[in-house]
C-alpha positions in Angstrom: 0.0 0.0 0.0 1.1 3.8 -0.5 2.5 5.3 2.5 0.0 7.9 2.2 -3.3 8.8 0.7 -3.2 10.9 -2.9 -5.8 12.5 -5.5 -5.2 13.3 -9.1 -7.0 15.8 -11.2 -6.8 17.1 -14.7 -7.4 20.9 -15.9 -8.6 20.5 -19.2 -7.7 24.0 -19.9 -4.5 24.4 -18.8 -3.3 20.9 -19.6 -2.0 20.3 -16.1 -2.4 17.4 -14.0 -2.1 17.9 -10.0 -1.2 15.5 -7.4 -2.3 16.5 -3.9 -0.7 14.2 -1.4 -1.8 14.2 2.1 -0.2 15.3 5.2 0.6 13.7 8.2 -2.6 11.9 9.8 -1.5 9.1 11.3 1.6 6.9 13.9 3.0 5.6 11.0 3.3 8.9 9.0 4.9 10.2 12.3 7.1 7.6 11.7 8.4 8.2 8.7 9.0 12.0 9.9 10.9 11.2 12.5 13.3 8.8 10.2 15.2 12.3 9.8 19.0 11.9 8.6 20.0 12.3 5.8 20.0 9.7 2.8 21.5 10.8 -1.1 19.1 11.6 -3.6 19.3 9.0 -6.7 23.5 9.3 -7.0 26.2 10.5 -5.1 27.6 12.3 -7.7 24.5 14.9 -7.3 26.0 15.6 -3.7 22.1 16.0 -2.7 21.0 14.8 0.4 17.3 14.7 1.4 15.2 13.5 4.4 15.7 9.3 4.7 11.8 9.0 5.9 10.2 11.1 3.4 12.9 9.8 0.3 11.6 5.9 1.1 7.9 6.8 1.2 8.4 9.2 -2.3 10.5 5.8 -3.6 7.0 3.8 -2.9 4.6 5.9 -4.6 6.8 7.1 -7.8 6.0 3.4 -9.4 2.0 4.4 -8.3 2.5 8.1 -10.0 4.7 7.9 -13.0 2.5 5.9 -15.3 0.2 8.6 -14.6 2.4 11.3 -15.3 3.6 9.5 -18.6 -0.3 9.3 -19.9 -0.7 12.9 -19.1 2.1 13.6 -21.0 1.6 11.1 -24.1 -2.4 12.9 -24.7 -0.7 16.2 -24.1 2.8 17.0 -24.9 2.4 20.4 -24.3 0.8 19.8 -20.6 2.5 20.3 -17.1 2.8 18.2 -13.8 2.0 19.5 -10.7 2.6 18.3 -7.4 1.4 19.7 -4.3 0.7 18.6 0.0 1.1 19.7 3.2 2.9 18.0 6.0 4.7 14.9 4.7 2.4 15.0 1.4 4.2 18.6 0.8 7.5 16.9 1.4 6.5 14.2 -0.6 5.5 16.4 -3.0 9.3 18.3 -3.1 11.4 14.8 -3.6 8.6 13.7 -6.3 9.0 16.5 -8.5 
């Protein structure tokens, strides 16, 4: 299952899909918060280090988001992605994009 609950949504006009990722709600979100130090983002190289709690739960729901982020893409080339939360789904939301 996804560490936490998310909602997609298209605007038709604008071509952009949103993903709004929920915040913090429950012991086990707490625990992933509170799995604090530091953990490098996708290759050493980068020298980027992020948050080891929220970096494994983002790890868990990319496979969830990016065929949905590919099929926005493929009907509109010209579209955007937007991700957005508060709590851990706005953390969440940073390491995703």
């Amino acid at each position: 299952p996804p560490p936490t609950a998310w909602f997609a949504a298209d605007d038709k006009l604008t071509q952009t899909r949103y993903f709004v990722i929920q915040g913090s709600t429950s012991m086990e979100h707490w625990t992933i918060n509170l799995q604090f130090e530091p953990i490098v983002f996708l290759d050493e190289a980068y020298g980027v280090r992020v948050h080891r709690g929220v970096y494994e739960a983002a790890l868990q729901l990319y496979d969830d988001l990016l065929p949905l982020v590919r099929q926005h893409i493929a009907a509109n080339p010209h579209g955007t992605i937007s991700f957005s939360g508060h709590s851990l789904g706005g953390s969440l939301s940073t390491v995703l994009m």
